[in-house]
N, C-alpha and C positions, 0 to 999 in steps of 0.2 A: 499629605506627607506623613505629619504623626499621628492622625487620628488612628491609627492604628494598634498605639501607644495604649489606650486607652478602652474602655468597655463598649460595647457597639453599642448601647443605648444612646452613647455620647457621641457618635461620630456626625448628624447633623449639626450640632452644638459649633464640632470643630471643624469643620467642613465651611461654615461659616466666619471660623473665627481665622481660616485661610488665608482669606479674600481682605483680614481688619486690615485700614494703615497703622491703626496702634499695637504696640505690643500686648500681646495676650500668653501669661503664663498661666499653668494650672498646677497649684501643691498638692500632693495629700495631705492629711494631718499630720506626716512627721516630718512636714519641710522637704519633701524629698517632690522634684520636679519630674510631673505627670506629663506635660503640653509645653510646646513653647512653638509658637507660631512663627510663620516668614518673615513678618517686622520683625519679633525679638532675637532670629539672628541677625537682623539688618542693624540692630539697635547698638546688639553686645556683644556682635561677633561670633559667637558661639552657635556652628551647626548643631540642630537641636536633636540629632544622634547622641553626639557628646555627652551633652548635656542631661540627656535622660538619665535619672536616678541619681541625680545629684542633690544632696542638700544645700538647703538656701545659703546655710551658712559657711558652706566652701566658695560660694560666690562673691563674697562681701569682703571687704577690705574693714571691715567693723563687724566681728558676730556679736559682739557682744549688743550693739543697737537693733543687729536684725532681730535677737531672742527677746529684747525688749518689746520691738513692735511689736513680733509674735504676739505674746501676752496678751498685749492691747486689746489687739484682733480678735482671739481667743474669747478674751473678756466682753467687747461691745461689737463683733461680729462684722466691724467693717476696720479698716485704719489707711487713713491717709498721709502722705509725705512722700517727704524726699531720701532716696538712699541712693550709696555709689555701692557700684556692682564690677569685678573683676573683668574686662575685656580680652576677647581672647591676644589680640594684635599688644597689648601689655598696656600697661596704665590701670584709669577707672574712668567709669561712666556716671555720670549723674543722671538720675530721671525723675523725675515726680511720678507715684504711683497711687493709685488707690486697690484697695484688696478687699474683698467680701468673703467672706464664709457663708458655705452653702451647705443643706444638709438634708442627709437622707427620709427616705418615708418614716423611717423609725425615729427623727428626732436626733441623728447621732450627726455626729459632724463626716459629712463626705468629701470637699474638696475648699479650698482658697483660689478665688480667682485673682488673677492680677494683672490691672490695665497698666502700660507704662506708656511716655512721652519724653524724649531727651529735654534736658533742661535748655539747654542755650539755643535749640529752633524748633518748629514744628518740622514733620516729616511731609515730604512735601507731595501734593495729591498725584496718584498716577496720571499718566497724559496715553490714556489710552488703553493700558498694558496693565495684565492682572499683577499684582505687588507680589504674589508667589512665583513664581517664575522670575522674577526678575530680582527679588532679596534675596533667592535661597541657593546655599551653596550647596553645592555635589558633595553629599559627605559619605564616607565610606570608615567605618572600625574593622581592622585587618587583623590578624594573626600571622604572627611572624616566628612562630615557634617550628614549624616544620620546615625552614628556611637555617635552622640551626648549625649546620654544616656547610651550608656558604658560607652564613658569615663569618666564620670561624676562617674561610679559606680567602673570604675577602680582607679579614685582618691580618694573617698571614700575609698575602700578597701585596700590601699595602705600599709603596714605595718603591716596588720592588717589580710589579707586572706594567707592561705598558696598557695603553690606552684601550684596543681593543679588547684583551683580555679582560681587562676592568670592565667594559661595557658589557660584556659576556655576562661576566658573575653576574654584576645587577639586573641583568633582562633573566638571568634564571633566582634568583633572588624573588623578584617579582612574579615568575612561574611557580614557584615553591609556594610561598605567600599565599593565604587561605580568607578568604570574605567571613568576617561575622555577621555585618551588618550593614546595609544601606540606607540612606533616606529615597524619598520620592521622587526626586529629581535626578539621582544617579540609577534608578532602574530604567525612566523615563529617556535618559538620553542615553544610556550603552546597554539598557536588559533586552533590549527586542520585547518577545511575545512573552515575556519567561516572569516579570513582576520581582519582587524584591524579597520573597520569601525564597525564590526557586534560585537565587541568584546564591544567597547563604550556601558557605561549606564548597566554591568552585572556588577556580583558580584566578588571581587576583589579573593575571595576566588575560585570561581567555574576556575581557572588558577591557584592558587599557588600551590604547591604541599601542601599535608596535612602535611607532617612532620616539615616541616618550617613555618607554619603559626604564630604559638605562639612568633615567634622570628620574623618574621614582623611585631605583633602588638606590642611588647615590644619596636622595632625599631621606631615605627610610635609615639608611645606615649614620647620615647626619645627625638624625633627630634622636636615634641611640644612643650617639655619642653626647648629647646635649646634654650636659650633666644638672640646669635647672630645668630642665622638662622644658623648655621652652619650644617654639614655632620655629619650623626650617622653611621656607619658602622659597621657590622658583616661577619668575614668567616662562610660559613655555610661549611656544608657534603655536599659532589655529591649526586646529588638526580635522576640521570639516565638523567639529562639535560642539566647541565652544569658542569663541571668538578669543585668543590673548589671554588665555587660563590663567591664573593665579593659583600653583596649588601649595597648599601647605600640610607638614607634615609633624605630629608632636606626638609622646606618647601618651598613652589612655591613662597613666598612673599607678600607685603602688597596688588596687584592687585589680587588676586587667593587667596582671604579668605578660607582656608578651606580645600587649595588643597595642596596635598603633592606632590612630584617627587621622584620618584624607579628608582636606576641606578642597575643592577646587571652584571655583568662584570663575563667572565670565560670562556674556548674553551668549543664548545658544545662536549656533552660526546657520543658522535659518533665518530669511527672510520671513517665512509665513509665524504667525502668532502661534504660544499654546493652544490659547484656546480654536484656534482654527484646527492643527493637529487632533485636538481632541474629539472637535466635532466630525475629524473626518475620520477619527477610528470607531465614534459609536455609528455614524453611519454605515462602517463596514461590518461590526460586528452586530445591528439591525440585518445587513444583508445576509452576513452568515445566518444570523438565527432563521432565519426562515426561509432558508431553500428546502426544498422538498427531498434533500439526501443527507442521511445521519450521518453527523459528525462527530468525531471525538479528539480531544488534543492531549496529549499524555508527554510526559516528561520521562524521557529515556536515557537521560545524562546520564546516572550512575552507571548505564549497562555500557555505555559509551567509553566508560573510563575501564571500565571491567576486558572490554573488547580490545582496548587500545595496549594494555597489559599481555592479553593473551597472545596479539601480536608481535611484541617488544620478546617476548618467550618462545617466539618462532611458529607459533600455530598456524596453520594456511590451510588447511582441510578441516574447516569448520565446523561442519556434516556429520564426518566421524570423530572429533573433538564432544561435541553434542550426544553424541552412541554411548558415548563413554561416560560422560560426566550428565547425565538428564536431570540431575539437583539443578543446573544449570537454569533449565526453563522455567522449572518448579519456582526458582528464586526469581526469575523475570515476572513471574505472574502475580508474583506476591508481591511486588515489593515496587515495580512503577507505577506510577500513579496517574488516573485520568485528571487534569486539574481543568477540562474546559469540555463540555458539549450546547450541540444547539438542540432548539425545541424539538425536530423530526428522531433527533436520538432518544431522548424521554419517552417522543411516543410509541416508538421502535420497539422496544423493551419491555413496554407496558412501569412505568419509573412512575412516582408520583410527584414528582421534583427533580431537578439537579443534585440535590444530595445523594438519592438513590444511585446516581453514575460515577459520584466524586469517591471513586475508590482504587484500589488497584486495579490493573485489566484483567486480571483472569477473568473475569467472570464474564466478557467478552470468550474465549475460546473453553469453556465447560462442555461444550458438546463438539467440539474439534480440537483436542488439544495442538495436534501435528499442526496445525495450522501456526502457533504461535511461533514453535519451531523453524516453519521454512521461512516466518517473518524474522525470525533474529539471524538466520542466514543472510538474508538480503542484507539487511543492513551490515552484517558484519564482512560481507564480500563487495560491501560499495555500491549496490545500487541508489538508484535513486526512487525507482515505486515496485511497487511489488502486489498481485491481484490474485484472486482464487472465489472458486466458488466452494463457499464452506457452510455446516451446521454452523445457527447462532440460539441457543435458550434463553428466552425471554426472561423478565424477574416475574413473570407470571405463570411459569411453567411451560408455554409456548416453544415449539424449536420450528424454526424458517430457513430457508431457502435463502445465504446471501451473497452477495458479490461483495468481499471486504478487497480492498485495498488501503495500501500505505505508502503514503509519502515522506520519504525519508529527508530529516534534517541534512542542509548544506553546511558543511561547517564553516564558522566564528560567522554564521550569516542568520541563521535561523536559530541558534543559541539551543538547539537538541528539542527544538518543538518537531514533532511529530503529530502528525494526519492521518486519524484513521476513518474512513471514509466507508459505509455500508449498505448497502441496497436490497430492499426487500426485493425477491426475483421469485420467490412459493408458486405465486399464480402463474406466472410467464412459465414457469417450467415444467406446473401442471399443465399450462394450455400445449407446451412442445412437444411432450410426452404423450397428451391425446393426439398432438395433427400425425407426431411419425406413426404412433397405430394406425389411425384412420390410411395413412402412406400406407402401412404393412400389410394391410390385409387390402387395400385397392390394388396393391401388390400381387400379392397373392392372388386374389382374383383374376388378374391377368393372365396370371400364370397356369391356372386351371382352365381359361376361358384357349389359352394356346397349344395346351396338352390336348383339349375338344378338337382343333383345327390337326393335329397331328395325329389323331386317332388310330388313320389307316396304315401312318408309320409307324404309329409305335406296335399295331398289333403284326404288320411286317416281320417287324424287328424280334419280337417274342416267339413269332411262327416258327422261326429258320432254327433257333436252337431247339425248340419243339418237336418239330417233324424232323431234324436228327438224331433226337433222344428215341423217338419211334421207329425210326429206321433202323437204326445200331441196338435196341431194345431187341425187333422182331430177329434178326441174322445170330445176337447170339444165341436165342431160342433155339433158331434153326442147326447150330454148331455144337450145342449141346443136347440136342435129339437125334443124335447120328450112336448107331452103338457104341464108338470110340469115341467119346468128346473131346473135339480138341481145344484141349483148356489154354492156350497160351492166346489163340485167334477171339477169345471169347474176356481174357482179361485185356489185351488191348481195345475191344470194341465196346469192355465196361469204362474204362478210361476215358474215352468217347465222349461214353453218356454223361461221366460227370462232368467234362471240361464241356458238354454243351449245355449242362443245370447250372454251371457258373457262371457260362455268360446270360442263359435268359434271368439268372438272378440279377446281376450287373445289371440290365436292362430294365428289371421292375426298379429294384434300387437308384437309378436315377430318373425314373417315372414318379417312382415313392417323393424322390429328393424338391423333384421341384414343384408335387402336387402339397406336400404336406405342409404347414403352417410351423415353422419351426424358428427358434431365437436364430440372427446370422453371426456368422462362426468367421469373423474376420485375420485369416493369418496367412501366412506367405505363398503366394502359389505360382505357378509358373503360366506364366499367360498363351505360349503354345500348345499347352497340356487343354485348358481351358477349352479354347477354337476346337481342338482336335474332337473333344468331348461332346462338344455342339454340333460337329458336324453328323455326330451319329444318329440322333433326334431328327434330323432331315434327310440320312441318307436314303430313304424310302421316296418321299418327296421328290429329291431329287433325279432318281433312276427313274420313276415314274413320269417323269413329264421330260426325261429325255435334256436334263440340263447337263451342263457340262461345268463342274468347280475347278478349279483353279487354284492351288494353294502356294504364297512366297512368305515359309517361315524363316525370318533371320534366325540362323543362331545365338547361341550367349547373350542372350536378351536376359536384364537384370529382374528381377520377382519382383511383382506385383503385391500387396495388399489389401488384403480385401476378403467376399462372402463367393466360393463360387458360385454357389446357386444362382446369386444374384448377376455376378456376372455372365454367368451360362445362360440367364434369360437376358439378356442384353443382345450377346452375337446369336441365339436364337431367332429372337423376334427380327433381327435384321435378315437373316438369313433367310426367313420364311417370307419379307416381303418382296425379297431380291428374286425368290423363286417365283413369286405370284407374279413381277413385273415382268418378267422374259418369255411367260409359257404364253401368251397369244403372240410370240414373235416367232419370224422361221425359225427353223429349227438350229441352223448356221449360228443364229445372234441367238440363241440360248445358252448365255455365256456369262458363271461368276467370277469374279477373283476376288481373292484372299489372301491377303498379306498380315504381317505384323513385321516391325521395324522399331527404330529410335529416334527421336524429334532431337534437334538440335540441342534442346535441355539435356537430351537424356534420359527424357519420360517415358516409358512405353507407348508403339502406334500402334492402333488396328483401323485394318480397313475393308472396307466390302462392295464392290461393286459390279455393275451388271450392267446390260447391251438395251437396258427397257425403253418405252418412251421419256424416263428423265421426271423432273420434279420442273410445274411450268412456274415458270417465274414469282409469275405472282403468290406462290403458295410456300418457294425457299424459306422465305421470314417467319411463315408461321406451322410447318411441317412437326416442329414438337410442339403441340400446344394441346391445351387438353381438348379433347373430345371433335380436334379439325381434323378430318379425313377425307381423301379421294377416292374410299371404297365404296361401293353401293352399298354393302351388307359389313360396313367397318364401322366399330365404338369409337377410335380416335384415342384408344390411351394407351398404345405399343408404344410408341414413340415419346410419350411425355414420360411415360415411365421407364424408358430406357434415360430418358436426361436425367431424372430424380434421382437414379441408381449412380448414374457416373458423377453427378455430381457431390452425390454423398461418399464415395472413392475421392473424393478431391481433384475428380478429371475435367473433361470437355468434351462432349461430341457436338457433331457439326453436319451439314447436308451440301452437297453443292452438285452442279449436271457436271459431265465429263465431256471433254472437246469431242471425243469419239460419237459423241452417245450414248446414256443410259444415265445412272445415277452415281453415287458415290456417298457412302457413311465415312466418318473418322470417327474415332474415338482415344483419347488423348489419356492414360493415368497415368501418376505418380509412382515413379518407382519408388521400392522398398527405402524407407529410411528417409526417406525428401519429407522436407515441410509439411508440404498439402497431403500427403496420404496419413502424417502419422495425426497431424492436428485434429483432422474430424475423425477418421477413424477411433485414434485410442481414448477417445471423449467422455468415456464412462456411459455416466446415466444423462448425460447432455448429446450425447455423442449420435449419429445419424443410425448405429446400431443398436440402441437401447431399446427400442420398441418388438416386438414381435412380428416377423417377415413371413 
């Protein structure tokens, strides 16, 4: 409770002197009250908030016998007796006390201890129950000076407002009202995760229960009016916190203009013990310490209040609120404070303790600022977690690869504790980065292993704009070696030449496109243009072996997403095996079709199918798999590699036989703007395009 009071050399000392049934105070040399433990408010009523930095001789109903003893003391370094001491409830106390002087390394005098016992019984042994917890009041020192214009309006209104209204002012009376100071027991049963320093400087309301509010500000305005300073008191209802409170309200005195003191007295309304609570908050915070994911807990209250303002001013587009005012984050990074991590965070960091963390967050986002940014969005637009993958720079010069998320405070439930939560991901996303190369160039390989298989088409295809460049070459020779040249026959058959250099260009250019090793170029493309483009790549193929295609382009089909190249080798490779499945069939069942359509979603369809012997049963489940094939002279990776491709699209393909006979591909992608196309695709450098194709 007060060891806090106190120099941390001394917190065992009082830590100890907790748990005394006897009173235990501690003076400095100038009389002035250092400790005063759970008996001695059990004793003399006096929450030992209060009482901190009081002199002895404000206590006493005799100063003039307390400065005697002093003396005493002073003189032979111990003194015992009896003295009567001020109680807060009115009267006096008698106790028999003894006092020792204690003193520092240097020989100088350090502190006066003081045991006390009430004179007329002993204090009687706990039956069970630690004696802190069960002597010490909930005490609370308020500030009631920014409250100033209530009450001003509450005494105006005095006589004169009804009931509700009066309840009004004092429940905002109580909202105005600012915490100076807590004991141990009022952080313990209304601070949450937050402790008794973070509690300082909030609102006195954002801790009391709502149903009693109006009877604390009726109390606080009582204990104003109380022209001998004396105690206002009210029983309240259990409020699920403390069983039949007793609170009482008096002011701090002529030194503490303005500040009032909250005693509220009553067993907490739990059956389970403190010390059971407590053992089962270090066993949680044993479990937090040692999970294998860094944790940070930071207090964001002040940005909370900042945010709650901005709102109350009409802000709603947060985003560019932020554009505008970038002081804004500057001052978030400075100025919230981390007050808790566990073990894996220190090592995270390379930290040599928890002090190296216990500072403000910036130095979490040094190597990502934007990140703190879309974090105060979130919370200022109401989520509740918020995730990215961002730089983090170690305190050892290190920058990693992490997954930070945050879990945003509930309000009056989590008391503005925030979660920041971060995962080393460097290696994983080195290793993802090598497997989509090792993808891109197995890729690519195929691709070059499929341009081999189309060889005779593609040199087809180059032929025909060739041996008409030769043709239309030789004729205008011959039109311009005639004595008259006739020059008009001779610029139309140069025309010729060049619309047939543009197409065998066109021709190498997507020979080029799908041989060469190139980054993929993901952006909107029309998925009939695509088919159309593929089908050129087999037109030779296909006249050659006497096949018969078949094409059902829907129109107005929405844009796809995505790499063509990649796509192009997709309805390629299907196309090429749909031709190899029909040509030992008659020539009648040398039959493709070719469709594109729209799925029920609204995703784009493609489909392809053929009159072949069909895919047997047993081989449907495993048709894309790596390296299974039912070619004699096949590798087995057309087909896996067409799944890898659509599935990095965020699509589906799929294989099934046809009632007719033969076989059937689908292939299912996302149209432009859907979930599944933009997610993987716009992925960055995590994304299915990052690697080299």
């Amino acid at each position: 409770m007060t060891a806090a009071l106190l120099d941390p050399h001394e917190h065992d000392e009082t830590g100890i002197a907790e748990l005394a049934l006897e009173s235990v105070v501690v003076f400095d040399p100038q009389r002035k009250v250092r400790y005063w433990n759970p008996a001695a408010e059990r004793l003399f009523g006096w929450p030992a908030l209060t009482v901190h930095g009081a002199e002895l001789t404000e206590l006493s109903p005799s100063p003039a016998d307390e400065k005697h003893a002093w003396s005493r003391l002073l003189q032979e370094g111990w003194w015992q007796g009896r003295v009567g001491r001020r109680a807060r409830g009115g009267g006096i106390v008698f106790a028999d006390v003894r006092r020792h002087l204690r003193y520092d390394a240097t020989g100088e005098h350090r502190d006066i201890v003081e045991f006390a016992r009430p004179v007329t019984a002993d204090i009687p042994q706990a039956a069970g129950e630690p004696i802190a917890d069960r002597m010490m009041a909930a005490s609370w020192e308020i500030d009631i000076s920014p409250a100033s214009e209530i009450l001003a309006r509450i005494t105006a209104r005095a006589g004169v407002a009804d009931q509700p209204e009066l309840d009004n002012l004092h429940c905002r009376l109580v909202e105005a009202s600012r915490i100076v100071e807590v004991n141990e027991r009022s952080a313990r049963l209304v601070g949450g995760n937050r402790g008794r320093a973070l509690m300082a400087g909030q609102s006195v309301a954002a801790f009391w229960p709502l149903a009693s509010r109006a009877i604390l500000g009726e109390l606080i305005v009582e204990a104003l009016g109380n022209d001998d300073g004396g105690q206002c008191r009210r029983q309240l209802a259990s409020d699920g916190i403390l069983r039949d409170p007793l609170v009482g309200v008096w002011r701090a005195g002529a030194g503490r203009p303005g500040h009032l003191f909250i005693a509220v007295n009553g067993a907490a309304d739990d059956d389970r013990s403190y010390l059971f609570l407590r053992a089962s908050e270090a066993r949680y915070r044993k479990l937090i310490d040692y999970m294998p994911i860094a944790l940070w807990q930071v207090d964001a209250s002040h940005m909370g209040k900042i945010y709650a303002g901005l709102r109350a001013d009409g802000i709603v587009d947060f985003e560019r609120y932020l554009e505008e005012h970038p002081d804004l984050v500057d001052h978030a990074a400075a100025s919230v404070p981390v007050t808790d991590v566990n073990r894996r965070a220190i090592e995270l960091v390379g930290g040599a303790g928890m002090p190296d963390l216990i500072r403000p967050v910036g130095y979490l986002f040094d190597a990502s600022p934007d990140s703190l940014r879309r974090v105060m969005i979130g919370r200022f637009t109401g989520r509740k977690n918020y995730s990215e993958l961002m730089k983090l720079r170690t305190l050892d010069g290190r920058v990693l690869d992490v997954r930070f998320s945050v879990t945003y405070p509930e309000p009056r439930l989590e008391l503005d504790t925030t979660i920041f939560s971060i995962e080393d991901v460097t290696d994983r996303l080195r290793m993802e980065t090598q497997l989509r190369q090792l993808q891109a160039d197995f890729s690519h390989a195929a691709r070059v292993s499929m341009l081999g298989e189309l060889a005779s088409s593609i040199a087809h295809e180059v032929n025909q704009p060739l041996a008409a460049i030769v043709t239309n070459a030789e004729t205008s020779l011959r039109w311009l070696a005639r004595d008259e040249p006739d020059i008009d026959k001779v610029e139309q058959l140069t025309a010729r030449i060049a619309a047939s250099a543009r197409r065998a260009d066109d021709i190498v250019q997507r020979v080029r496109g799908m041989a060469v090793k190139q980054a993929p170029d993901p952006v909107e493309l029309a998925l009939n243009e695509i088919v159309q483009e593929s089908l050129l790549f087999v037109r030779h193929e296909v006249e050659m072996r006497s096949v018969r295609v078949t094409t059902s382009c829907a129109r107005g089909l929405p844009s796809v997403i995505g790499d063509r190249i990649q796509l192009q080798q997709v309805i390629v490779n299907m196309l090429i095996n749909a031709v190899q499945a029909v040509e030992g069939c008659d020539e009648p069942r040398r039959e493709i079709a070719i469709a594109t359509a729209t799925d029920d979603r609204g995703d784009l369809l493609f489909t392809v199918g053929d009159r072949g012997p069909g895919i047997a049963p047993d081989h449907l489940d495993r048709i894309f798999e790596g390296f299974f094939t039912t070619k004699a002279g096949g590798m087995g990776i057309g087909l896996a590699l067409c799944r890898s491709i659509v599935a990095a699209h965020g699509g589906e393909v799929s294989a099934s036989n046809r009632p007719g006979g033969g076989a059937e591909f689908r292939v299912v992608l996302p149209r432009a703007g859907s979930f599944a196309a933009v997610a993987d695709i716009a992925g960055g450098a995590s994304g299915p395009f990052a690697a080299q194709a």
